[in-house]
Structures are given as structure tokens and as C-alpha cells.
C-alpha positions as CSV (number, residue, x, y, z in Angstrom):
1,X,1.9,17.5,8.3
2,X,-1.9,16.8,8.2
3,X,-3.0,14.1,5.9
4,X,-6.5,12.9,5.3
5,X,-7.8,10.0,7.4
6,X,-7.7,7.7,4.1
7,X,-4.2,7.9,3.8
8,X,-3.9,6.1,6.9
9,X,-5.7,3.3,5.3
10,X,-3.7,2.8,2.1
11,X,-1.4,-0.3,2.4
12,X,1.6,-1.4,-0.2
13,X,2.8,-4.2,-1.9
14,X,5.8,-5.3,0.2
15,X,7.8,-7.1,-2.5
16,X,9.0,-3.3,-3.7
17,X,10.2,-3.0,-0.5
18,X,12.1,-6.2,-0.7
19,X,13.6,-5.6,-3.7
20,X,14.9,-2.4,-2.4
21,X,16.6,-4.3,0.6
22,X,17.7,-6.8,-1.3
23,X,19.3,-4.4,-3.9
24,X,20.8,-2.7,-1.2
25,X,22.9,-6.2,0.2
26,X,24.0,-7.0,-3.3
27,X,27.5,-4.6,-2.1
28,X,27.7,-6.9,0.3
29,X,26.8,-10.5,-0.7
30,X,25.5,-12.1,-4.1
31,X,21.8,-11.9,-3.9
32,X,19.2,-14.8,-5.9
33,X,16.1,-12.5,-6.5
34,X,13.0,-14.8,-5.8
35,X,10.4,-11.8,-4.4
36,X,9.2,-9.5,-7.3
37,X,6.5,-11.1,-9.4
38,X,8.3,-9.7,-12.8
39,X,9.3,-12.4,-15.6
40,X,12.8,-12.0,-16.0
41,X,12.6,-12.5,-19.8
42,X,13.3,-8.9,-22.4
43,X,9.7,-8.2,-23.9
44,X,9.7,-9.7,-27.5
45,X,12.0,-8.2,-29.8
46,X,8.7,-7.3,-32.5
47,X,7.2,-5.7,-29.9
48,X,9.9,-3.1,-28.9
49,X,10.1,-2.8,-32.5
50,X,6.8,-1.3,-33.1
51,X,7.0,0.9,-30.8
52,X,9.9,2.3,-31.8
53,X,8.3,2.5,-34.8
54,X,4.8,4.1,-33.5
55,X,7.0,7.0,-32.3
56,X,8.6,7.5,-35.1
57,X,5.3,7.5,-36.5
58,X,4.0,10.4,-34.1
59,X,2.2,8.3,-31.6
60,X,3.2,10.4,-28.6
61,X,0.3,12.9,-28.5
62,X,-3.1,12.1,-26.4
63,X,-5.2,9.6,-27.4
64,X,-8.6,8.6,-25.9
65,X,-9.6,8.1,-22.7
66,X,-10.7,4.5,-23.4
67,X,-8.0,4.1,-25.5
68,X,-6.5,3.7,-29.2
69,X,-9.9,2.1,-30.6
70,X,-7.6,-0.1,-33.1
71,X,-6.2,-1.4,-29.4
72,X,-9.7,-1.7,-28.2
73,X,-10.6,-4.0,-30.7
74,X,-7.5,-6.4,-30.9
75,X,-8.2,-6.6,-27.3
76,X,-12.1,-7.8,-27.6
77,X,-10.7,-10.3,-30.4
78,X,-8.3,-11.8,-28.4
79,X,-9.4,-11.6,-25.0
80,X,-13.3,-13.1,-26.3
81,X,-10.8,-15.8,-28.1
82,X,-9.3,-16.8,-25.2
83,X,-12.3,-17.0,-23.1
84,X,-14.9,-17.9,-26.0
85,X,-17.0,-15.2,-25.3
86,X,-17.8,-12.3,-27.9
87,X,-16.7,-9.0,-26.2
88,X,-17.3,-5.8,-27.8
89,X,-15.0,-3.3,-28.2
90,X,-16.9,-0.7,-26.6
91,X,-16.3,-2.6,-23.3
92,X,-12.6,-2.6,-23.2
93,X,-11.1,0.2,-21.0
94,X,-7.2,0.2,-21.5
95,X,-5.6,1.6,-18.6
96,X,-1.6,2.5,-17.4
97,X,-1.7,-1.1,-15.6
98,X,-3.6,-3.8,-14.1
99,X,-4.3,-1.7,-10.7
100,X,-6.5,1.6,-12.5
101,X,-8.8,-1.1,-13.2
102,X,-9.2,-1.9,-9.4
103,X,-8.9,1.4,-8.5
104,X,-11.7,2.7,-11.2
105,X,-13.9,-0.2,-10.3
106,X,-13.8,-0.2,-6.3
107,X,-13.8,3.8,-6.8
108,X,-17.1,3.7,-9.6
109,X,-18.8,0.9,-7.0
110,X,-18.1,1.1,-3.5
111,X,-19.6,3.6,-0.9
112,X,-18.8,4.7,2.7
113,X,-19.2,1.4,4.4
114,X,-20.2,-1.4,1.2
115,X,-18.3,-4.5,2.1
116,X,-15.9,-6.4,-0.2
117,X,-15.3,-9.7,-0.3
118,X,-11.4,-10.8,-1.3
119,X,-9.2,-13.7,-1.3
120,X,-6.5,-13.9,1.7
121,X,-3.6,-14.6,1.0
122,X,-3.9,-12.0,-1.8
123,X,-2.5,-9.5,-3.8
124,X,-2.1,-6.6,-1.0
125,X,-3.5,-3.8,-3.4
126,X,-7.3,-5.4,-3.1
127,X,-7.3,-4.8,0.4
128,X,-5.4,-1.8,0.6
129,X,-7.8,-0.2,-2.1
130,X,-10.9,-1.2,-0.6
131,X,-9.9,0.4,2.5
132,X,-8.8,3.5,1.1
133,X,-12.1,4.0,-1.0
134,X,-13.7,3.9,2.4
135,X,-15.4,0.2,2.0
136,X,-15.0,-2.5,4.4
137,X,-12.5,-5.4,3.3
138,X,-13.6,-8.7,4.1
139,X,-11.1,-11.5,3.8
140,X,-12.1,-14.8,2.5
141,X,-9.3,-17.4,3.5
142,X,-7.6,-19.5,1.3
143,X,-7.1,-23.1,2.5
144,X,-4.0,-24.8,1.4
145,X,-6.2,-28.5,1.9
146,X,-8.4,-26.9,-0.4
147,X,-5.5,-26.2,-3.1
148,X,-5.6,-22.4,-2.4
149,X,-8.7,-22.5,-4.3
150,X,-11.8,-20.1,-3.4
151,X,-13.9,-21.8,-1.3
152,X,-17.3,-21.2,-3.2
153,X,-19.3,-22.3,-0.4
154,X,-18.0,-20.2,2.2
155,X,-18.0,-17.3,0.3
156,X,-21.7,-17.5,0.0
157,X,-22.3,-17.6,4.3
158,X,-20.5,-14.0,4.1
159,X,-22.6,-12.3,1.7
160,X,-25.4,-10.6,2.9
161,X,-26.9,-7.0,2.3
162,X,-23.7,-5.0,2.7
163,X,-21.8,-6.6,0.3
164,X,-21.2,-5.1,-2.9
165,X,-18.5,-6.2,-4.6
166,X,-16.6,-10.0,-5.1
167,X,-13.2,-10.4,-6.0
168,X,-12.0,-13.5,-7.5
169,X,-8.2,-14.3,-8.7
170,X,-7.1,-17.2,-11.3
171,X,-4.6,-18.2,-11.5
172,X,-3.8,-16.5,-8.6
173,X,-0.9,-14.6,-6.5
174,X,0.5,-16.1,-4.2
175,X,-0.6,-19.2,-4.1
176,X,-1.0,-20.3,-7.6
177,X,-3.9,-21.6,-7.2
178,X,-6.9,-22.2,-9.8
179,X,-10.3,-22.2,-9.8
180,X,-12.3,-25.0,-11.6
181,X,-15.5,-24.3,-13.9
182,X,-17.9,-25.5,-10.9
183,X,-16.0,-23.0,-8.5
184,X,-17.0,-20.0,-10.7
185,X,-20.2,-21.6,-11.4
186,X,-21.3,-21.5,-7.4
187,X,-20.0,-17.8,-7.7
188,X,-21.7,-16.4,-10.2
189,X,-24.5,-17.8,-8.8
190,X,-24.1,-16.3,-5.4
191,X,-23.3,-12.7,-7.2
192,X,-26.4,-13.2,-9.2
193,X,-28.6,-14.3,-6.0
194,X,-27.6,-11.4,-4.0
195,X,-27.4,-8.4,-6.8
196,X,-23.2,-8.1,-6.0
197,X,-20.6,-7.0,-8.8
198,X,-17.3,-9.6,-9.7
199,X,-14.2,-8.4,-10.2
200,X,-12.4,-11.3,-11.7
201,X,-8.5,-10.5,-11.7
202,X,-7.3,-12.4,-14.7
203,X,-3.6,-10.7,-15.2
204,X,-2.2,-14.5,-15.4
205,X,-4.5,-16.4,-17.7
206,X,-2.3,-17.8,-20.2
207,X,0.4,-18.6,-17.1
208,X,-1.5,-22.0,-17.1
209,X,0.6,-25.4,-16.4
210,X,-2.3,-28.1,-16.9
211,X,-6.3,-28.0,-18.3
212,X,-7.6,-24.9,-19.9
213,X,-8.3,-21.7,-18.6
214,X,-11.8,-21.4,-16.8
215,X,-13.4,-17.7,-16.9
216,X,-16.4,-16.8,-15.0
217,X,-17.1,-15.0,-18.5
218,X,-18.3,-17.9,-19.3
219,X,-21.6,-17.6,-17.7
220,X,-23.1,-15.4,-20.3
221,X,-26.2,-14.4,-17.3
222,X,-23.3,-12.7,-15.2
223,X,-21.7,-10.0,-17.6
224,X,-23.8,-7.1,-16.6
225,X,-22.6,-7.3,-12.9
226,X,-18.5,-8.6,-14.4
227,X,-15.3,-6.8,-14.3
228,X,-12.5,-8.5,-15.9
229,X,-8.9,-7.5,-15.1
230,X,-5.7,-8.1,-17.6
231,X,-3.1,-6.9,-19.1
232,X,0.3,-7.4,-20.9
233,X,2.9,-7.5,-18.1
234,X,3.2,-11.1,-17.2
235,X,1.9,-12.7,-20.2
236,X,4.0,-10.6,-23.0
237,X,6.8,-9.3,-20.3
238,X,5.8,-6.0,-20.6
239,X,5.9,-5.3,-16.3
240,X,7.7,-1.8,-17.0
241,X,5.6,-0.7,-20.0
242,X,2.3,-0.2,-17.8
243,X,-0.7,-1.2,-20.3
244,X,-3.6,-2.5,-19.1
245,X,-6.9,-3.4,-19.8
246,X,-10.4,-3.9,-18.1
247,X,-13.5,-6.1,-20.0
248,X,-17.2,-4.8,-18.2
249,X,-20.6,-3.7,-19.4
250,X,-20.6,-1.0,-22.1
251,X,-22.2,2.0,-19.4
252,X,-19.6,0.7,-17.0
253,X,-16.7,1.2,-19.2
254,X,-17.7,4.9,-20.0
255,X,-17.9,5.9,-16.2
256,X,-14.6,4.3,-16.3
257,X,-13.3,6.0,-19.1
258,X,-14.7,9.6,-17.2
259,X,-12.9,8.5,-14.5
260,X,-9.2,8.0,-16.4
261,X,-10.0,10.9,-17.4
262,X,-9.9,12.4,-14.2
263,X,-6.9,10.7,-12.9
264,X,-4.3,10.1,-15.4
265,X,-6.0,11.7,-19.1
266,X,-4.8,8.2,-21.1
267,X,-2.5,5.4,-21.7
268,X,0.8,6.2,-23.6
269,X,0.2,5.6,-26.8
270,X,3.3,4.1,-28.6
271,X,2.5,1.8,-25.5
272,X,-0.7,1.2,-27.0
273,X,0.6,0.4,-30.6
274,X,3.5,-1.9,-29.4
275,X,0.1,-3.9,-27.5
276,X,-1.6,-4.3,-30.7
277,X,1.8,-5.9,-31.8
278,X,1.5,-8.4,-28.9
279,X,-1.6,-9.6,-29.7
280,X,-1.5,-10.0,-33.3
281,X,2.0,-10.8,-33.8
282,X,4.5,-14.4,-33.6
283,X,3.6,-16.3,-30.2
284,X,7.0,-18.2,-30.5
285,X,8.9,-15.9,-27.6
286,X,6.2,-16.2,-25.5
287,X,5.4,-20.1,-25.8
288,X,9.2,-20.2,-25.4
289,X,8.8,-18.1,-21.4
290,X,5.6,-19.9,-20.5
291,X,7.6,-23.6,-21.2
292,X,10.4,-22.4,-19.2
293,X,8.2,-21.1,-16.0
294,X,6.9,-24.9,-16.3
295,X,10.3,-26.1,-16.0
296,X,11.6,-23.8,-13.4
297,X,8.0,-24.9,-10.7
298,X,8.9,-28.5,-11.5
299,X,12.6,-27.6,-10.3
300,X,11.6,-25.0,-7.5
301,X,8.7,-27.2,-5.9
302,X,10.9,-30.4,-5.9
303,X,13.7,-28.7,-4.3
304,X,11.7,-26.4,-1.5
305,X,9.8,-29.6,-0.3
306,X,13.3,-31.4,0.5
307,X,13.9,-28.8,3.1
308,X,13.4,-29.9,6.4
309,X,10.3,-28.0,8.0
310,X,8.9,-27.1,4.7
311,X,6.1,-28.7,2.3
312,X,4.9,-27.4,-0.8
313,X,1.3,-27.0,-2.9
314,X,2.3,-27.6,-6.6
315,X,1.4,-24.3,-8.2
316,X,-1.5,-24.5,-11.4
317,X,-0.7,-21.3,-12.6
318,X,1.2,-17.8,-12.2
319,X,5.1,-18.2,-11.1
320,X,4.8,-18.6,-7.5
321,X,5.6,-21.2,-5.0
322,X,4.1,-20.8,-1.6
323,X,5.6,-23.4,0.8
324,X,3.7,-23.6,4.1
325,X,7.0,-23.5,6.7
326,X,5.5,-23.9,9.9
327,X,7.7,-27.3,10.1
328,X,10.7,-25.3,10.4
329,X,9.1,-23.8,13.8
330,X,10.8,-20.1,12.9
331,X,8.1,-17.4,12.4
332,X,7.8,-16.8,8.5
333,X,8.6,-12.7,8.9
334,X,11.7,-13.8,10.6
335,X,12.4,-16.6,8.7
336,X,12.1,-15.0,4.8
337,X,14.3,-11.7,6.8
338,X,17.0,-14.3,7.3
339,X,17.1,-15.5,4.6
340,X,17.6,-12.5,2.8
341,X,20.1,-11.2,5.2
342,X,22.0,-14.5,5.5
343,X,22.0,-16.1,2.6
344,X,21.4,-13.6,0.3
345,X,18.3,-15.4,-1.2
346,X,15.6,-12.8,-1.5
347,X,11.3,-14.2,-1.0
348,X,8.5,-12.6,1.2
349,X,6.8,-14.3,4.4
350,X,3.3,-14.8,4.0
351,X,1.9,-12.3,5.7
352,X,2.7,-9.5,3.0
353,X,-0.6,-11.3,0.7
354,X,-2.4,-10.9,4.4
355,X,-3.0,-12.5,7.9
356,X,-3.7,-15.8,6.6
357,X,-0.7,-15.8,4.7
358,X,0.9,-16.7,8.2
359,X,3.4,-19.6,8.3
360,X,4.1,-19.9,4.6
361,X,6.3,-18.3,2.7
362,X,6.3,-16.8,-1.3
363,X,9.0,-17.9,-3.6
364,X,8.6,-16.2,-7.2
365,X,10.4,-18.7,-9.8
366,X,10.6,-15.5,-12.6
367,X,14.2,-16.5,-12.1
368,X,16.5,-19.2,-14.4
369,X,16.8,-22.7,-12.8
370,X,20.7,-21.7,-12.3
371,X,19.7,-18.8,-9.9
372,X,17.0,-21.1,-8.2
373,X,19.8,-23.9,-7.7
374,X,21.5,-21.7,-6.2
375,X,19.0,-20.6,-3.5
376,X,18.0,-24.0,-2.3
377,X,21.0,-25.2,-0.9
378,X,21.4,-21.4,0.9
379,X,18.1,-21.9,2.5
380,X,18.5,-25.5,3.4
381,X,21.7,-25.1,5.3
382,X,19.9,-22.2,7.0
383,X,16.8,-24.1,8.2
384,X,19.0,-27.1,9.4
385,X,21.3,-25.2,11.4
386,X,18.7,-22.6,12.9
């Protein structure tokens, strides 16, 4: 079979495949599922109700590219809320997902050869898109010293004429990590200085343990050349409904549109009217989830740094833990595969967010405290007889 040379260039996002092996042990062993990046919690019962009641309504025909415009605008509302910005609906794009909106953008952007700058450890898809659109990934390491946080500075010695294209991530995935109002200051300002686009992944905004969230939106000078990614799966619990949503520049978000087009026609559209729900609708299901991920990174932080070999970053955001396990002196691939196949406690080594993802390991606490007290003890014993 002869594929195209890009294929060979497209990556995945490994915690699929873990989830597959670890639903494949559960004949054999009770298995603690600590790997996919999914809150556990049903998706508000008002919002399955709308959309039971937008199909009964007839909202399963086409609708715009761009999206329902009644969707459109809840989403400038809230999302401008939330940042205090004013965003006009004309710039929201709603997509099948967070990752059209990488796709579309890296796709509308990047040429044979552009550079792109991302944050390693990561979410896989930036690199694996940027190398499948032909552009050149370049990895910006994330220091644990540092808090996981982009190191402005450095960022700005690896921009130079190539580079197109920034990616930023708060909170972010793996790590947890946050970036503070002077971080996205220095960035903006090296995007400005050198002509480049952002594309600020902010899919887990309102995940937020401490402070308020800190946008780059809120450098009004950097919203011609400013992406923004979210979406309704970890905020609302809505992983398996696939809605979406990118904020940009008006001209940017109809080459966008002509691009969904393209590719997938629209977004479902009971989807869409279950979204609006979301957003407009009783918060007290949601401030309920976000509470309780607070409570389970208190418990999972504690109990992974009382394992010998291990030490642990308190997260600022998201529902990851990323424990650097280099103490332990067992290579992290072969020490989360143990794990799994040992114990029965399912994570992912480091490496699977990118090479300097080595010697740490990603716990996802979208689990109940009763599941995570479980897994401790399994990995401890582990780790102390290895």
C-alpha cells in the first residue's frame, strides 16, 4: 500500500492507546483508570435535556459552516466574560472539537517548511499536526524548576525569520502548569516584534485551583495575529459530544469557516443547541466537578510524593499530576507499562507529551478519590520492591 509521505509524519495521542490496553486487562485484574484526560462526571442533566429537546425540535439538518449564529453569540458573551475582552460574534468558528481548530489554523498558516514553536511536554496533536501540514516543529522545553511554565525568555532566542506560528497552553496538559500575566505579556510582545501568529490553547480555563485566569487576550494590540482554542469537553463534561470553538480575527474565521467546509460541512447541531444550554444555564453541577478535581490533586499530589523515588509539582490547573520519577531509577516507559500490567493502575510515561517528557510520569486525577486510594498503595509496593 502506498501512502503519501505525510502520513508518515502524523503522530497520536497515546492515552487512546492506553485506554485500550488497559480495557483489555480489566478480564484479568481490576484496573484504576488514571490515563485519559476525560472528567468522569455525566454532562449536566439540563444540558442532555436540551438536546433531546433540539431534536425533537428538528435540529438535525445542516447548519452553517461557522455555526448556529445563536451559538456564535453565547459563545462571544461568555468567552469575552471570562477573559474581559469584547469578542464579536463574527469571530467565533465552532468546530466538532478542540483539535479542527489546530488543524484549520496550522493548515490556513503554515507553509512547506515555516517553523512552529510548541511547548514540550505537550499535548502530542501540536507536534504531530505541525508535522503533518509540512512545517517544522520546534520544541520549547518546559522546566519543572520553572513550574512547567513557558519560559518567555527562551522562547524569544528561537524565533527568528522562519517562524510563523506560537503555541501557548494554560492551564496546560500535562503538567498543569500556568502562565502568569507577565509570561503572556513577554509573549505577545515577542509575537508582535517578529510579525508571528499565537495560538493560545485555552480548552482548560475554568479548570483553575488558585488566582484568576490570565489570557493573552488581554493585550488588546495582539488580537489580529491571536487564535484562541476552547471548547465544552472538560469544562461542561461534554468529551463525547465533540463541540468546539475557535476566537480569531473576523477574515481569519471565514477562511476557517471555507475550510470546515471543506473537511467536515458543520458541527451537529442539536450539539450546538445543548452548548447554548451550557453557557447560559445553572453553573451549580459544574462548580460542584471543578470543587471536587480540587479535592482529588490535594489527595493525588500528597500521596504520589510519599512514594519512594518520586516528587511532585502541585498542579495550577487542568486534572493532571506529573510526578518527575527519576528517583525511582526505572525508565518511565517501563515503569508506567508496569504499572499497568502489574498493578492494574493505568497512567502514561512522560514521553507520550514528547522527549522532554522523559523521567516523569502523567497521572490524570478525572477519577474519585476512592479509585485514586486505591492506586497509590499499588504503585508504592511496586516502586519499593522493584
Amino acid at each position: 500500500m502506498r501512502l503519501a509521505d505525510r502520513m508518515s509524519r502524523l503522530g497520536t495521542e497515546t492515552a487512546f492507546d492506553c485506554l485500550c490496553r488497559a480495557k483489555a486487562l480489566e478480564c484479568k485484574m481490576d484496573v484504576v483508570h488514571l490515563e485519559i484526560g476525560e472528567p468522569d462526571f455525566d454532562t449536566p442533566k439540563h444540558i442532555r435535556e436540551a438536546a433531546k429537546k433540539a431534536i425533537d425540535e428538528g435540529y438535525t439538518h445542516y447548519g452553517p459552516s461557522a455555526g448556529l449564529p445563536e451559538l456564535r453569540a453565547a459563545v462571544a458573551k461568555y468567552a469575552g466574560a471570562l477573559r474581559g475582552v469584547h469578542i464579536n460574534p463574527d469571530q467565533v468558528v465552532i468546530t466538532p472539537g478542540g483539535k479542527p481548530v489546530m488543524a484549520f489554523a496550522i493548515m490556513a498558516l503554515v507553509e512547506e517548511d515555516d517553523e512552529v514553536i510548541y511547548p514540550n511536554p505537550g499535548f502530542p496533536i501540536y507536534e504531530s499536526l505541525i508535522g503533518y501540514m509540512g512545517g517544522t516543529p520546534v520544541p520549547i522545553r518546559l522546566h519543572e524548576e520553572h513550574d512547567f511554565r513557558l519560559d518567555a525568555e527562551e522562547l524569544a532566542t528561537k524565533v527568528n525569520p522562519r517562524t510563523k506560528l506560537i503555541v501557548i497552553n494554560s492551564p496546560q496538559n500535562p503538567t498543569g502548569g500556568v502562565l502568569t500575566r507577565e509570561d503572556l505579556r513577554l509573549i505577545a510582545d515577542t509575537a508582535l516584534k517578529h510579525n508571528v501568529w499565537i495560538l493560545a490553547d485555552e480548552i482548560y480555563a475554568e479548570i483553575l485551583y488558585e488566582g484568576r485566569f490570565e489570557s493573552i487576550s488581554q493585550f488588546p494590540e495582539i488580537h489580529e495575529r491571536l487564535i484562541i482554542l476552547d471548547g465544552f469537553s472538560k469544562t461542561f463534561a461534554m468529551t463525547g459530544w465533540r463541540v468546539g470553538y475557535g476566537i480569531m480575527p473576523v477574515q481569519m474565521a471565514e477562511k476557517l469557516a471555507r475550510i470546515q467546509t471543506n473537511m467536515n460541512s458543520c458541527t451537529s447541531t442539536f450539539s450546538q443547541r445543548a452548548c447554548i444550554e451550557a453557557l447560559t444555564g445553572p453553573r451549580t453541577e459544574i462548580d460542584q466537578m471543578l470543587g471536587e478535581f480540587k479535592k482529588r490533586r490535594d489527595f493525588i499530589v500528597k500521596g504520589l510524593s510519599e512514594i519512594p523515588g518520586f516528587r511532585c509539582k502541585l498542579p495550577q490547573g487542568a486534572f493532571y499530576a506529573f510526578p518527575n520519577v527519576e528517583g525511582t531509577g526505572i525508565d518511565c516507559e517501563v515503569l508506567a507499562r508496569r504499572i499497568l500490567d502489574e498493578k492494574g493502575v493505568a497512567c502514561l510515561a512522560g514521553t507520550c507529551f514528547g522527549k522532554y517528557g522523559d523521567g516523569f510520569l502523567r497521572f490524570s486525577y478525572a477519577n474519585s478519590v476512592e479509585n485514586i486510594a486505591k492506586a497509590l498503595p499499588r504503585i508504592r509496593e511496586l516502586v519499593e520492591k522493584k
